[in-house]
C-alpha positions as CSV (number, residue, x, y, z in Angstrom):
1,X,-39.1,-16.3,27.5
2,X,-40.7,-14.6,24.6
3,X,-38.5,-16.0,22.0
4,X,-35.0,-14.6,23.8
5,X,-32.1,-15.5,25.1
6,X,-30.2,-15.3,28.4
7,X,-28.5,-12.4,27.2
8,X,-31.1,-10.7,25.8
9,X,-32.8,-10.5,29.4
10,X,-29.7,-9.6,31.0
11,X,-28.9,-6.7,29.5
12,X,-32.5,-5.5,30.2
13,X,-31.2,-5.3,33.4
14,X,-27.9,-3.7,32.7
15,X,-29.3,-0.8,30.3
16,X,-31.1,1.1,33.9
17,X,-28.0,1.4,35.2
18,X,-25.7,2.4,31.9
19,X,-28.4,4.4,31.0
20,X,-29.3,6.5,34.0
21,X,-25.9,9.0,33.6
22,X,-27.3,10.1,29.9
23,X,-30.9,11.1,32.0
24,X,-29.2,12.7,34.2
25,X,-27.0,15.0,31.7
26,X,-29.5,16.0,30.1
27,X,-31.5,17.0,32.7
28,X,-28.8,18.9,34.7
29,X,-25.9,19.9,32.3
30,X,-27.2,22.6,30.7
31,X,-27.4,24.7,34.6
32,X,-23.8,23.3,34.9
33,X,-22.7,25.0,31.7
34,X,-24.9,28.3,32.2
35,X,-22.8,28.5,36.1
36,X,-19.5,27.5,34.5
37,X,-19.4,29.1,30.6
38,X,-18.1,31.8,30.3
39,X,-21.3,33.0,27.9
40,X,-24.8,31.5,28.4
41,X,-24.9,30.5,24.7
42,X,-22.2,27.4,25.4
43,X,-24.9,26.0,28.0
44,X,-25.9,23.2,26.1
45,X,-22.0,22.4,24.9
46,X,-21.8,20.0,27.4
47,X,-24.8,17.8,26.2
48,X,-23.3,18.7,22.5
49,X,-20.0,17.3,23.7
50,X,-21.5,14.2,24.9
51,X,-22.9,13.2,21.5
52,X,-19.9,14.1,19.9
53,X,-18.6,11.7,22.3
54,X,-21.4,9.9,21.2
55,X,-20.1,10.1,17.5
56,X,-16.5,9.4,17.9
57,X,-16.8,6.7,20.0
58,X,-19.5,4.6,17.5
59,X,-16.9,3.3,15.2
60,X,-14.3,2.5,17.6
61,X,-17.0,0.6,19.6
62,X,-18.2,-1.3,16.9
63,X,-14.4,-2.6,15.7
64,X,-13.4,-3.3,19.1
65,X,-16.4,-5.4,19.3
66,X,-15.6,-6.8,16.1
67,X,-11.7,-7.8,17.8
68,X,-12.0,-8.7,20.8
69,X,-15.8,-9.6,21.2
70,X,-18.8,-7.2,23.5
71,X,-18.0,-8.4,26.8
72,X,-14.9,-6.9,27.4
73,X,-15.5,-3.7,25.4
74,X,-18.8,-3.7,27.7
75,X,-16.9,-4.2,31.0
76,X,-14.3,-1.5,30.0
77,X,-16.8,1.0,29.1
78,X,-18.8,0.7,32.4
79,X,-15.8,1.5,34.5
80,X,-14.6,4.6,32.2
81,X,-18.3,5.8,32.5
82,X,-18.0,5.9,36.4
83,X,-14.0,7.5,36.4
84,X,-15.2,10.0,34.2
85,X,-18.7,10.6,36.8
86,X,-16.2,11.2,39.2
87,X,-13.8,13.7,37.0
88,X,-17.2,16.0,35.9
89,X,-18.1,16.0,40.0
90,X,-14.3,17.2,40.6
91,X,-15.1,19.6,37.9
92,X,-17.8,21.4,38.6
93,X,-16.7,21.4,42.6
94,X,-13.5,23.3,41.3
95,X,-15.4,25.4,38.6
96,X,-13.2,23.8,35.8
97,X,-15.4,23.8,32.8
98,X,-12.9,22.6,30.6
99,X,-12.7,19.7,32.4
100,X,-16.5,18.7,32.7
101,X,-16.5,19.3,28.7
102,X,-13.9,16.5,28.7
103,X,-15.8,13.9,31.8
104,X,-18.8,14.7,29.7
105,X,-17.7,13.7,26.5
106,X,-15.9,10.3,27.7
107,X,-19.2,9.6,28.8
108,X,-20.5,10.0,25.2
109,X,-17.4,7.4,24.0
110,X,-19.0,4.9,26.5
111,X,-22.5,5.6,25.6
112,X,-21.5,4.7,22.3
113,X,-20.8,0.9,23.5
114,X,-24.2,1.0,25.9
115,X,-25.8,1.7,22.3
116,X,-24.6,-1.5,20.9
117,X,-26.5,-3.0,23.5
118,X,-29.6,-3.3,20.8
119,X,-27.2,-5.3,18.4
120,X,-26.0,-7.5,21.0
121,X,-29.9,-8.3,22.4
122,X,-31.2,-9.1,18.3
123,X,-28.4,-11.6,18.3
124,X,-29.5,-13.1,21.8
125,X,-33.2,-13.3,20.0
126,X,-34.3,-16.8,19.6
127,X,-34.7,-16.0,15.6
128,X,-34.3,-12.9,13.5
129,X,-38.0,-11.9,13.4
130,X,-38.0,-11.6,16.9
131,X,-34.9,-8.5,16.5
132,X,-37.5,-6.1,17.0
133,X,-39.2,-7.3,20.1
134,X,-35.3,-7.8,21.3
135,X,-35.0,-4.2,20.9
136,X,-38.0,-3.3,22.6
137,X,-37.6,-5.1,25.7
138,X,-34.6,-3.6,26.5
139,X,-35.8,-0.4,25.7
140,X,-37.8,-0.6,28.5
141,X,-35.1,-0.9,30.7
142,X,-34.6,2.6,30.1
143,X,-37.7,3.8,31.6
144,X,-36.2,2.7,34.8
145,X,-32.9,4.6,33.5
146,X,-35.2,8.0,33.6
147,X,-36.0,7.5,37.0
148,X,-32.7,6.5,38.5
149,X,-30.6,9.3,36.7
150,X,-33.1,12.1,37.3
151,X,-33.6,11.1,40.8
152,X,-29.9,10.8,41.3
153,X,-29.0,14.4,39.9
154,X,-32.0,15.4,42.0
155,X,-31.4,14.2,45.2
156,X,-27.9,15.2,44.8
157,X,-27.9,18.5,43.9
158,X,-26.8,20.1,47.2
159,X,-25.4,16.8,48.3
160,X,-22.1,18.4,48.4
161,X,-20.8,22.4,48.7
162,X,-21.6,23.2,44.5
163,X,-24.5,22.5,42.9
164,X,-24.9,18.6,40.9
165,X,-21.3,17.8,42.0
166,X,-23.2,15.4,44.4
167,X,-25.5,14.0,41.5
168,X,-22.4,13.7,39.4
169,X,-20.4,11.5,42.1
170,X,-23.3,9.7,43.1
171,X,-23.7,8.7,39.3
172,X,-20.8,6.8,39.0
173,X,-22.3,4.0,41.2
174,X,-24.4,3.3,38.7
175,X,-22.3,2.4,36.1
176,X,-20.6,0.2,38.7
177,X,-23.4,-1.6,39.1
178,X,-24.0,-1.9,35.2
179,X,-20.5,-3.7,35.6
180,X,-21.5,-6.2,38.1
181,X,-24.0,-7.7,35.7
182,X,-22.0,-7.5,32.6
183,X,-19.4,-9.7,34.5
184,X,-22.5,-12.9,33.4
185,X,-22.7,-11.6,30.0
186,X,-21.5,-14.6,27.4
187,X,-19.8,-13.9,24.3
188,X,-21.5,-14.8,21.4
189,X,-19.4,-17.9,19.2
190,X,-20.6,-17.3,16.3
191,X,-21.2,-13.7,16.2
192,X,-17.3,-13.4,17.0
193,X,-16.8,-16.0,14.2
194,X,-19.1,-13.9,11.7
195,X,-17.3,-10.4,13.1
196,X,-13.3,-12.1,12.6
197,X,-14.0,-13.1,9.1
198,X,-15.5,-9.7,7.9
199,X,-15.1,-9.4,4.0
200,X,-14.2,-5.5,2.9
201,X,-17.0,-3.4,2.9
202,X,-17.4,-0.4,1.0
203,X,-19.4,2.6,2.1
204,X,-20.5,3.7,-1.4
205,X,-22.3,-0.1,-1.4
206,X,-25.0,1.6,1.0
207,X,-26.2,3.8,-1.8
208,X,-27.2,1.0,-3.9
209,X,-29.4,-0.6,-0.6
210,X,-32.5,1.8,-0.1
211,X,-33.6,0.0,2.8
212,X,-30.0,0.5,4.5
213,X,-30.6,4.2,3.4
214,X,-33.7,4.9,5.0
215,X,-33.2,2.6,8.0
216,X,-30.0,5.0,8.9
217,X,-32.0,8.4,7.7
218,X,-34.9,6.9,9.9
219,X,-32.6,6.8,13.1
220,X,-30.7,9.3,12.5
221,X,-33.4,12.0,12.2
222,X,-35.2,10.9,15.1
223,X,-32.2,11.2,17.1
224,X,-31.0,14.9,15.9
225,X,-34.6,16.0,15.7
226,X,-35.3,14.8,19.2
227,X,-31.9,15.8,20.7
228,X,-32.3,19.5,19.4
229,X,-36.0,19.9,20.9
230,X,-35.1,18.0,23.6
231,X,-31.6,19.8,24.2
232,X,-33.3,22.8,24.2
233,X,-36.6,22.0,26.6
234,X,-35.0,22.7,30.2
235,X,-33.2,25.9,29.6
236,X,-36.6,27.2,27.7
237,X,-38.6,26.0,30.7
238,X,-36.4,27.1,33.3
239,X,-34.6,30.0,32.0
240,X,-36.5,31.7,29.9
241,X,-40.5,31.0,30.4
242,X,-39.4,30.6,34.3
243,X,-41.1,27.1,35.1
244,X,-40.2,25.6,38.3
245,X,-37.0,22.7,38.5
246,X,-40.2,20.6,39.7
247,X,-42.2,21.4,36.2
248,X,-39.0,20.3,34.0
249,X,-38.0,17.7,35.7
250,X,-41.4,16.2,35.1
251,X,-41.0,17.2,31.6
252,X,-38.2,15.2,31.3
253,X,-38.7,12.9,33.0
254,X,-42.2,11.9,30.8
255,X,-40.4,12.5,27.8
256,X,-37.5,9.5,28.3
257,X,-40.4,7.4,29.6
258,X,-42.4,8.5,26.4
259,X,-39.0,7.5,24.1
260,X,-39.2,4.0,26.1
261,X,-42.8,2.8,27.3
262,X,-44.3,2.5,23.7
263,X,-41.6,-0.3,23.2
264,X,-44.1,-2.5,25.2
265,X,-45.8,-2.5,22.0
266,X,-43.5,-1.8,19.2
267,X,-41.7,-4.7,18.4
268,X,-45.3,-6.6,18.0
269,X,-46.1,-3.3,15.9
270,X,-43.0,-4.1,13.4
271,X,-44.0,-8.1,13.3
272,X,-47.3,-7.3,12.4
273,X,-47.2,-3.7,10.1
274,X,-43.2,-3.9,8.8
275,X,-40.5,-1.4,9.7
276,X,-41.4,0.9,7.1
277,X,-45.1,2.0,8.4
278,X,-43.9,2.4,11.8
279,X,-41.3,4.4,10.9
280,X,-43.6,6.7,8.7
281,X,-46.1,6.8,12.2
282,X,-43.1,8.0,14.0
283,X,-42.7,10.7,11.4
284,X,-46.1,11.8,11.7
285,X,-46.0,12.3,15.7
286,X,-42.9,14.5,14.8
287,X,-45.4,16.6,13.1
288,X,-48.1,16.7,16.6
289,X,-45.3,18.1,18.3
290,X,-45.3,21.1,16.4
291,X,-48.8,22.0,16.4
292,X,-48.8,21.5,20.2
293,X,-45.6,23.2,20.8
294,X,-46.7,26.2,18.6
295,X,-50.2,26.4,20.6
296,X,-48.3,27.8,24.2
297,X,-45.4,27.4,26.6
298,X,-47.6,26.6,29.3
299,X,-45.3,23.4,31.8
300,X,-48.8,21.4,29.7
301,X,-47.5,22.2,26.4
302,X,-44.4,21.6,26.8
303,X,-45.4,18.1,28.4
304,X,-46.9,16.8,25.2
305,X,-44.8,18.4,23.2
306,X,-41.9,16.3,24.4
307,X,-44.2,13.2,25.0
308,X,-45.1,13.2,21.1
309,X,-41.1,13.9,20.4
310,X,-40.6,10.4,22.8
311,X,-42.9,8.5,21.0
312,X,-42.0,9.5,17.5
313,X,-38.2,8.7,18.5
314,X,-39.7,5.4,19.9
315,X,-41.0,4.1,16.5
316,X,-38.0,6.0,14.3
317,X,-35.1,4.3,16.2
318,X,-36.6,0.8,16.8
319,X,-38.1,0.7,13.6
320,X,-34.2,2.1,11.8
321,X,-32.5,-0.6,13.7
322,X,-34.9,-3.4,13.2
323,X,-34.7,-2.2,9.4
324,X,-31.2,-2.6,9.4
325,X,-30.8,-5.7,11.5
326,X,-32.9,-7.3,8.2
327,X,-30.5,-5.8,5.8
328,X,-26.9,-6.8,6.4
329,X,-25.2,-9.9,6.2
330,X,-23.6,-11.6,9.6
331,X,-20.1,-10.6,8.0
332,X,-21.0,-7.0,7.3
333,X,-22.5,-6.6,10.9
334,X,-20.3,-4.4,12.5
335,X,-19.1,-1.8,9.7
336,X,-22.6,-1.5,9.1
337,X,-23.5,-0.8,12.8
338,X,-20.6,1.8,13.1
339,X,-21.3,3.4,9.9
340,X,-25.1,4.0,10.8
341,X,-24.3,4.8,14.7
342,X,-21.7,7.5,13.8
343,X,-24.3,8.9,11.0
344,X,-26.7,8.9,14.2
345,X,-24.4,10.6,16.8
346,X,-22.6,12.9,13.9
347,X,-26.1,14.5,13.6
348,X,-27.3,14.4,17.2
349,X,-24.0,16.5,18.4
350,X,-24.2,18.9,15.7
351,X,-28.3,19.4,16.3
352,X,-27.5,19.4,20.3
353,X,-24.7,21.9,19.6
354,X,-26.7,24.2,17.8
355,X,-30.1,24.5,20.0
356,X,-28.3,26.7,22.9
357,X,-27.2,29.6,20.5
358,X,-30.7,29.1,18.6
359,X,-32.5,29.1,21.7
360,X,-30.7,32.5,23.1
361,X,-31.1,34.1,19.6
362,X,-34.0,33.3,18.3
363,X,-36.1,31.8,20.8
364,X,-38.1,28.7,21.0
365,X,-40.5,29.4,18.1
366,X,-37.1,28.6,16.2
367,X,-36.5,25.3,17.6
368,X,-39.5,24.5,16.4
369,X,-39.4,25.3,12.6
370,X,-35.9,24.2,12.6
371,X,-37.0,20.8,14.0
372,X,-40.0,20.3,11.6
373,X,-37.2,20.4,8.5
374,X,-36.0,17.3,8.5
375,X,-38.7,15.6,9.6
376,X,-41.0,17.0,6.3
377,X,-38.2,15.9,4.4
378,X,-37.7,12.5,5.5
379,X,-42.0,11.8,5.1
380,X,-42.0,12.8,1.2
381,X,-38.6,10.9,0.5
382,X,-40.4,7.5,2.5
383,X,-43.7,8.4,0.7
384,X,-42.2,8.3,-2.6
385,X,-40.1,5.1,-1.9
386,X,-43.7,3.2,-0.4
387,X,-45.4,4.5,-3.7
388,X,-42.4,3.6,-6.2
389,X,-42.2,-0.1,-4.2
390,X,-46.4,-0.2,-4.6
391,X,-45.9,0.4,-8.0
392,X,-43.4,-2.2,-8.9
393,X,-44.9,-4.6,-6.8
394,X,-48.2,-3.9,-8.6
């Protein structure tokens, strides 16, 4: 159906449910750090830690992968994701912040496999210009993901005697059920093959590829800029501009389905327009959300400011990986994929890290101009590769 394979479609249905836990931290763990920190200013170094997770975790991931195939990596991931659920409920019943820091970031380590998910879903595609629609579709699986872990930390915030240890032990159901369904994934032969008889690959090579360069800068800004807006959107809303639980949730809530509904469209998008011009659209919705986010802090603007930050992630990270995907050869796969995921999540920790103290200091004006650096940057370095390629191709 639609040019993919079994696998493809399966892990559709896998991502709500390996997804939903990263929802549901970001909604909740920054009111888990502010009770358990000692200073309100580490609030958001749970969410931090989980990207750093996150980052660690990307190169492992992708080597295992390499060794012993995705399935069992997937399978193992999926049932560390629900022991470590159940370690960051323990924790915040027994006030032990140290101890959600570390159930957080094993989280971030198996996140890091769920991400491989797009890799594994371009190789179930029926042929290589079909990658992006591969990546799309299971993107959209992640709407459902924004439903189910928001719902979850939600409904089980006073489920038992501290707040969200309820959400956090209901959680790790989820990932249980995200190992079910793994249990039908099929190795691929000759993406094992192609992963077994990897030639050396140095990193240095990547400078010489300017498509490799700018699909990784492409992903990775999208990620940091929208983790350190996003990072910083429920403790603004809640704790500072006093908006109701209700009002952010929403928030959030539109803003992951923002990051994933456009990928009914966006793989079609990249067949018809090319990675690069989404990308630089992406980009340009990056700059929306600052003149929106600059007019109020009304629960409105902060809606569309974080629907325009989803969108613009949409078309950065689907367009960087389907850039990618078209630039490396089957042997070079996997060092590839864990170079540019551990560029991503390196970024995303350090931009996640940084919004709490930012936001306590400086307030969210900040955020703001801090978040419109990188994403001015990346526009006149693409503009001037579009016009040198135009040029030679003229």
């Amino acid at each position: 159906m639609f040019g993919l394979g079994r696998n493809s479609w399966l892990l559709v249905l896998v991502q709500p449910f390996a997804m939903a836990i990263s929802s549901a931290i970001v909604l909740t763990s920054g009111f888990v750090g502010k009770a358990l920190a000692p200073s309100p200013q580490w609030a958001t170094l749970p969410i931090s830690l989980m990207v750093v997770g996150l980052s660690i975790g990307a190169i492992p991931a992708a080597l295992l992968m390499q060794r012993f195939g995705r399935k069992p990596i997937f399978l193992a991931a999926m049932l560390l994701s629900s022991l470590c659920s159940l370690l960051a409920a323990w924790a915040i019943h027994q006030s032990q912040f140290v101890f959600f820091l570390l159930a957080i970031a094993g989280i971030g380590a198996t996140l890091a496999v769920v991400q491989q998910f797009r890799f594994a879903a371009i190789e179930g595609a029926n042929h290589p210009s079909l990658g992006g629609r591969a990546v799309s579709i299971l993107m959209l699986g992640s709407v459902a993901a924004a439903v189910i872990g928001t719902e979850t930390a939600t409904y089980g915030r006073q489920l038992l005697a501290v707040d969200y240890a309820g959400s956090y032990a209901l959680l790790s159901f989820s990932t249980l059920i995200a190992f079910v369904l793994l249990l039908f994934f099929k190795n691929n032969p000759e993406s094992a093959a192609a992963g077994q008889s990897a030639s050396h690959f140095p990193i240095g090579a990547i400078f010489k590829r300017p498509t490799l360069l700018i699909a990784i800068a492409a992903a990775s800004v999208g990620y940091s800029v929208m983790a350190f807006v996003m990072t910083a959107t429920p403790l603004a809303m809640h704790e500072i501009h006093l908006h109701s639980l209700a009002s952010t949730k929403w928030v959030i809530q539109s803003h992951i389905m923002a990051m994933y509904l456009p990928s009914l469209i966006t793989g079609e998008l990249i067949r018809r327009f090319g990675s690069l011009k989404i990308i630089y659209v992406g980009l340009l919705a990056f700059l929306l959300t600052t003149v929106v986010a600059f007019a109020g802090a009304e629960v409105v603007h902060y809606w569309w400011t974080l629907v325009l930050l989803g969108l613009g992630w949409n078309f950065l990270f689907i367009g960087g990986t389907t850039l990618l995907a078209q630039n490396y050869l089957p042997e070079e796969k996997f060092k590839i994929q864990a170079i540019n995921d551990f560029s991503i999540f390196i970024l995303q920790a350090t931009a996640s890290f940084a919004a709490g103290a930012i936001l306590f200091a400086q307030g969210w004006t900040a955020i703001i101009v801090i978040a419109l650096i990188p994403t001015v940057l990346l526009i006149l370095a693409l503009t001037a590769y579009l016009q040198r390629a135009r040029t030679r191709s003229g």
